[in-house]
Each structure stands twice: as structure tokens, then as C-alpha cells.
C-alpha positions in Angstrom: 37.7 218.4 60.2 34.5 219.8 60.8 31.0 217.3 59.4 27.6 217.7 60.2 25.7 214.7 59.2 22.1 214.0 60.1 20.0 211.3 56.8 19.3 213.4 53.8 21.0 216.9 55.3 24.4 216.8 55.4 28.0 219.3 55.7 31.1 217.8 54.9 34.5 220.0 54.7 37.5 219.2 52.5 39.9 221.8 52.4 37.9 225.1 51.8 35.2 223.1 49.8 31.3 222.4 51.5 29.6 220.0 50.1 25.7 220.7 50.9 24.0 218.0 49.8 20.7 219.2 49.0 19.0 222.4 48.0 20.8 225.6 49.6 19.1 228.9 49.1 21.3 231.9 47.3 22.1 234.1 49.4 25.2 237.1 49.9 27.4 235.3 52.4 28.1 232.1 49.7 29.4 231.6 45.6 27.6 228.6 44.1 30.3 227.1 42.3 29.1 223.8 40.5 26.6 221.4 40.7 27.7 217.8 41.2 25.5 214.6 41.6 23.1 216.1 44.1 25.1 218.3 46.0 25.8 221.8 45.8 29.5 222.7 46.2 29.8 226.0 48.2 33.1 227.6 48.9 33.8 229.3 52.2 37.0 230.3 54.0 36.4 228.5 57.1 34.2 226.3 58.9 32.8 228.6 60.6 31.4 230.2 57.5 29.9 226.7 56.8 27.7 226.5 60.1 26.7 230.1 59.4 25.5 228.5 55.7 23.8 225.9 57.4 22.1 227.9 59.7 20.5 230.4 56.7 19.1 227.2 55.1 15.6 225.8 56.1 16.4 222.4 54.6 19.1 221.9 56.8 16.8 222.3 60.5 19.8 223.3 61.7 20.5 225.7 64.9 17.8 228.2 64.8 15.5 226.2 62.1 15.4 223.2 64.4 11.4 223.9 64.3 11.0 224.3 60.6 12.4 220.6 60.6 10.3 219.2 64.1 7.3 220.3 62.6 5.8 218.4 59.7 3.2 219.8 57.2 0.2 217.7 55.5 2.0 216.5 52.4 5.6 215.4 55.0 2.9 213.2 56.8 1.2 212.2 53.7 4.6 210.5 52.7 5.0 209.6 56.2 1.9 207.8 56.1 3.0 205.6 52.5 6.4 204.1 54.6 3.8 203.6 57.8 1.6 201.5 55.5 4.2 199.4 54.1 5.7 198.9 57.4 1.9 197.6 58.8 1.8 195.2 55.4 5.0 194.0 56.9 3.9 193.5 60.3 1.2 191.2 59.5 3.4 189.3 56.7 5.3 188.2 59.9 2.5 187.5 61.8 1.9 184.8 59.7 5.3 183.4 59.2 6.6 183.3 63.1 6.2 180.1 64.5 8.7 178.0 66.6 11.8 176.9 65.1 11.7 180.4 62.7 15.4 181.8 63.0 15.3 185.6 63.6 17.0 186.9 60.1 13.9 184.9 58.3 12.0 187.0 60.0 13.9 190.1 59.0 13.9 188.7 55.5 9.9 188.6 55.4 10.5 191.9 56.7 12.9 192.7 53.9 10.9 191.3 51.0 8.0 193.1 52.3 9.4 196.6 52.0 11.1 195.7 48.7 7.9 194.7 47.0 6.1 197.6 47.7 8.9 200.0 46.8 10.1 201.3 50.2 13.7 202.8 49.7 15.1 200.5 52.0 15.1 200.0 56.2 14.8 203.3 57.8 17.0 201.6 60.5 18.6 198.2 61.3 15.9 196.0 62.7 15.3 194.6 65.6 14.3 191.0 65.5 15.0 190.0 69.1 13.3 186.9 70.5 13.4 185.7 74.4 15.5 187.3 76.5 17.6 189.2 74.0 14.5 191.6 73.9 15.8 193.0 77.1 18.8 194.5 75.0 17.7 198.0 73.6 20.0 197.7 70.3 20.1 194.0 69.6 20.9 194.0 65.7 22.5 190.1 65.7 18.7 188.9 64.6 20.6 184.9 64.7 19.1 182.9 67.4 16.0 180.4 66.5 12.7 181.3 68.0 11.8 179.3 70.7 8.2 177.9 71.6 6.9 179.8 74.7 9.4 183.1 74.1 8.3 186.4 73.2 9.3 188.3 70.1 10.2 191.8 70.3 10.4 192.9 66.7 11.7 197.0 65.9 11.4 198.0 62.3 10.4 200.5 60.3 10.6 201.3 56.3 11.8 204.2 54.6 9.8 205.9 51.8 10.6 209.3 49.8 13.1 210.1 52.9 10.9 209.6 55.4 10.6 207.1 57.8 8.4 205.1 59.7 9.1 203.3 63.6 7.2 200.6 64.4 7.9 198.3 67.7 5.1 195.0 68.2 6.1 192.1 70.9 4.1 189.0 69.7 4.4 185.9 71.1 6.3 183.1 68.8 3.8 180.1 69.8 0.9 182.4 68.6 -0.3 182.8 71.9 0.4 185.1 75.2 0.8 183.2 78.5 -1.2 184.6 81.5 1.6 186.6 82.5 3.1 187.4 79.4 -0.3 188.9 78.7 -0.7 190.4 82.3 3.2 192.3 81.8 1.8 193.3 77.8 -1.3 195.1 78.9 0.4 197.0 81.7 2.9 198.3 78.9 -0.2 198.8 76.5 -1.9 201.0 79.7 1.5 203.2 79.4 1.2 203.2 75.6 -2.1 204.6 75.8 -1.7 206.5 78.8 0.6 208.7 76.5 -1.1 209.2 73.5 -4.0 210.6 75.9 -2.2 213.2 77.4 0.9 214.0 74.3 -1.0 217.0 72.6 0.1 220.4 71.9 1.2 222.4 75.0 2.4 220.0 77.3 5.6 220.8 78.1 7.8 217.6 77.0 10.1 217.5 80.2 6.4 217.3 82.0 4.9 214.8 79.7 8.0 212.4 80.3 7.4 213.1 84.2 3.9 211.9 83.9 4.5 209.0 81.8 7.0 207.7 84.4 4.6 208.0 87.4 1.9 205.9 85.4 5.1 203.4 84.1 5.6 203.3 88.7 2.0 202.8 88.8 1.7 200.1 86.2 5.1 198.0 87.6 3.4 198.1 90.8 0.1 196.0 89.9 1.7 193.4 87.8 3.6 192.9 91.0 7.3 194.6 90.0 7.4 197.3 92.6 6.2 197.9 96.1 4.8 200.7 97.5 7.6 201.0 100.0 9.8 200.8 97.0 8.5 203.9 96.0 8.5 205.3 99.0 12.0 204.3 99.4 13.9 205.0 96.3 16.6 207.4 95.2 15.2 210.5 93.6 18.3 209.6 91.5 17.8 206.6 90.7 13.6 205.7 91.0 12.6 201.9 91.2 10.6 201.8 88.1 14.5 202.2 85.7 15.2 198.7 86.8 12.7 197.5 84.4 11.9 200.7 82.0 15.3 202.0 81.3 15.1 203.8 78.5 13.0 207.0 76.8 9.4 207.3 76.0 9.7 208.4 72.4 11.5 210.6 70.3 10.6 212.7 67.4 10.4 211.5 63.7 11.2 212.6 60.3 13.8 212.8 57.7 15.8 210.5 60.6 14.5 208.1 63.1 15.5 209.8 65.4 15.2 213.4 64.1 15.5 217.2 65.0 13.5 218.8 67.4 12.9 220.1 71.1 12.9 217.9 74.5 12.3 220.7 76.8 9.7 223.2 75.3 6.1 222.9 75.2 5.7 220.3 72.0 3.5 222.5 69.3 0.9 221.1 66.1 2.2 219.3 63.9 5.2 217.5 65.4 5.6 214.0 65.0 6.5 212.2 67.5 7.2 208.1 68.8 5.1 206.9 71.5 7.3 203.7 73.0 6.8 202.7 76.6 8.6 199.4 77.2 9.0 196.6 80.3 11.9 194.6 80.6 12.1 191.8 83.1 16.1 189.5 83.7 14.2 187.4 85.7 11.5 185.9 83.8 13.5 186.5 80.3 11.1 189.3 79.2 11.2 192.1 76.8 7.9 194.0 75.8 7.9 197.4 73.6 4.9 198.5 72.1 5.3 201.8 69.5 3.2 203.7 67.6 3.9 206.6 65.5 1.7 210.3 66.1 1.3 213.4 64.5 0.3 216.1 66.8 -3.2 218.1 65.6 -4.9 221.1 67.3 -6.6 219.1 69.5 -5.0 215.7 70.0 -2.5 213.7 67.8 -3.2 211.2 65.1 -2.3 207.5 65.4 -0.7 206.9 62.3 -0.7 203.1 63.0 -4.1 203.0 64.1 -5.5 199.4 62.8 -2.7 197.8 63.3 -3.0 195.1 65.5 -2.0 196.3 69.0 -4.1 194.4 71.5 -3.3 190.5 73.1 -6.6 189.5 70.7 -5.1 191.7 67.8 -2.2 189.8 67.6 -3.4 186.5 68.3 -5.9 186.8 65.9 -3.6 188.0 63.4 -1.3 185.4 64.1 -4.1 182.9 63.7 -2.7 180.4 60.9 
């Protein structure tokens, strides 16, 4: 009864035993027993007395300390910055390798090998190797079917390195080359994408930000020919027009965990690191497009911690240039 898990930071009860795995600070409320393998075995009388452990220890981010864990300092980025690079060596690894006929776990074995050779600790999170229309599914972890010429190639990955993690999302097209619409749907996504890194800097409220970014995501559908005015005009409050085809959230924050601790509602503050992930996903034509970039907020802006990577229709065709 009773566990608290989140990568790296972690409660679990047996009996009267907590395991903290990690450092815990000393304090009056806890008897350090013994050391064993990494974790520190605490004893406390209830689980209650356990949360109120984890809430005096920083390492944790837990309850009150959520901040201490949302917001990263210089040398957290720094290692940030070592599993970005090995995912961007990856990225490029595969831009060579996809071509028709390529089944989707080869590509997640390029992937793989990548992260391996330069001594990432391992995945920071199943990838997502997801070609034609299984791009339009958020989670798709199957990475079996054979790349097709003419499909996209939605491709979600991102390595892990000293416990921290890295989230990268790139649609590239399998033939090497974007179609005039596939290009025309990618750079209304990429407009999104860096519609949001313009306005995601300290102070904007997050709950605001997400508002904005889904007025430019209406605006965006509606000139590649998605949405009508009168759809707009029209919808349900409850249910807007633009969630048929951009159904998901606009980024989350990053860390020890993909997907780790930290505020959605509150004014986002320096130093936070957040995902930047605006997608489009059409049933009718069979199309899937993501485009995510990783950014670390500063005093007066963020910084793109994947800038040069290729990002742009001639980016990725050149890259994929054999």
C-alpha cells in the first residue's frame, strides 16, 4: 500500500520500512537505519510519516518542492544538453538510413545503436517510429509496419544521459521528399511550433500561453484549408473545431522524467524546461505531423536546445539527401 514513483525519485512501503531511493537529508522526524544498494532505508510508523519525509526532501520535488524540481540550474541543462546532442547525432543517423521498404524497428535500431555508441543510459522513453497513418496515434509503440514510398514518418525519441532526458519529435518524409501538401500541412505545424517558442518566456501564465497557442493552431487549420470560418464561428466552446485535428497538449515540462514535475497553471518562471510540440493530424489524407523541440527558459526568452537540428522542409530534405 502506499508508492510514490516518479524516474530516479521514488517511495515504496513494505510493512513499516521506506525505501528512499536516493539522497534524503537528516532530519528529527526520521532514524537512518542502513544503507542498501542506493537507497536509504527509513523507518516510519505510517505512511503518512512517509509523505511528510518526502515532502522535507528537495531531491524528491515533491508537494511543496515541486519548483525546486521544475526549475533547472546551469549544470541540470548542461547534462540536458549531452542526451540532446546524442539524440540530434541520432536524428541525422536516420535521415540517412529511411528509405522505402525500411521496416520501422530498423529504424528504431539505428536509433538504438546511436544512443549506445555514444554512451546514453538507454531510451528516455519507448520510441515512436510511426510511419503513414499510424502517426495519427499519439502512443504508437508497435514500430512493425514497412515504410512505404509516398508516407510520412513521424519519429518520437529521445535519449537518456546522467538521468536526464531529452524529447525530440521530427516527421520526415520516407521517399526523401515532401509532397506539395505534405509540405503545405508541415509548415503550418512548423508556424505553431515557432509561434510558441516566441511567446513561451518567463511570466506568461501557462493556462494563457496554451490559450494562445490554440487560436494560432485555429488560425493555421484554417489556411491549409481544415477549418472554416463559420466553423469557428460555429463550434462548441466545449468542444472547438481545431481538436478534430490537434487533439492533444502543447508541451509539457522536462527533466529527471519526460514528462516531469512542475506547474500548468502559474506564471512559468527562469529556468524551467519545457517541450514545445504542436502537432496536425489528418484521417482523411493518412497524416500525422509533430514537430518538438526542447527549451530552457532564460530572463529574457528561452533557449532552443535543438537549435541546428534540421527542422525546416529544406532541413530535412537536405539532410536526407543520399
Amino acid at each position: 500500500q502506499g508508492k510514490l514513483n516518479n524516474r530516479g525519485n521514488r517511495l515504496e512501503r513494505t510493512g513499516k520500512v521506506v525505501r528512499a531511493n536516493g539522497m534524503v537529508t537528516d532530519g528529527p522526524f526520521m532514524e537512518l537505519k542502513e544503507a542498501i544498494g542506493g537507497y536509504i532505508v527509513v523507518t516510519t510508523e505510517t505512511i503518512d510519516e512517509a509523505v511528510e519525509l518526502a515532502k522535507g526532501c528537495p531531491v524528491y520535488g515533491y508537494g511543496g518542492n515541486v519548483e525546486v524540481r521544475a526549475i533547472k540550474t546551469k549544470e541540470e541543462v548542461e547534462v540536458t544538453q549531452v542526451a540532446v546532442d546524442i539524440t540530434h547525432k541520432a536524428f541525422l543517423r536516420v535521415c540517412k538510413f529511411v528509405e522505402p521498404g525500411v521496416m520501422e524497428y530498423e529504424i528504431e535500431a539505428e536509433i538504438t545503436h546511436e544512443f549506445l555508441r555514444n554512451r546514453a543510459t538507454r531510451h528516455a522513453y519507448g520510441a515512436i517510429i510511426a510511419s503513414g497513418d499510424s502517426a495519427r496515434t499519439l502512443h504508437y509503440v508497435e514500430n512493425n509496419r514497412e515504410c512505404k514510398n509516398g508516407e510520412l514518418l513521424l519519429m518520437d525519441f529521445g535519449a537518456e544521459y546522467g538521468n536526464y532526458c531529452a524529447d525530440l519529435t521530427r516527421t520526415i518524409p520516407v521517399n526523401g521528399k515532401f509532397s506539395k501538401r505534405q509540405k503545405e500541412v508541415y509548415n503550418a505545424c512548423l508556424n505553431v511550433h515557432n509561434f510558441c517558442k516566441s511567446i513561451l518566456k518567463p511570466g506568461i501564465n501557462y493556462a494563457t500561453y496554451i490559450d494562445d497557442v490554440n487560436k494560432e493552431m485555429e488560425k493555421q487549420l484554417v489556411g491549409i484549408g481544415l477549418i472554416s470560418k463559420a466553423d469557428l464561428k460555429n463550434q462548441d466552446p466545449a468542444n472547438p473545431a481545431y481538436r478534430k485535428y490537434f487533439y492533444h497538449g502543447i508541451g509539457h515540462h522536462l527533466g529527471l522524467d519526460v514528462h516531469d514535475l512542475g506547474t500548468r497553471n502559474q506564471p512559468v518562471k527562469e529556468g524551467m524546461l519545457f517541450t514545445i510540440e504542436p502537432g496536425i493530424y489528418i484521417e482523411e489524407e493518412h497524416i500525422g505531423i509533430r514537430i518538438e523541440n526542447n527549451f530552457w527558459l532564460t530572463k529574457n526568452g528561452s533557449k532552443d536546445l535543438f537549435k541546428g537540428i534540421p527542422i525546416t522542409v529544406d532541413e530535412i530534405e537536405a539532410a536526407m539527401k543520399k
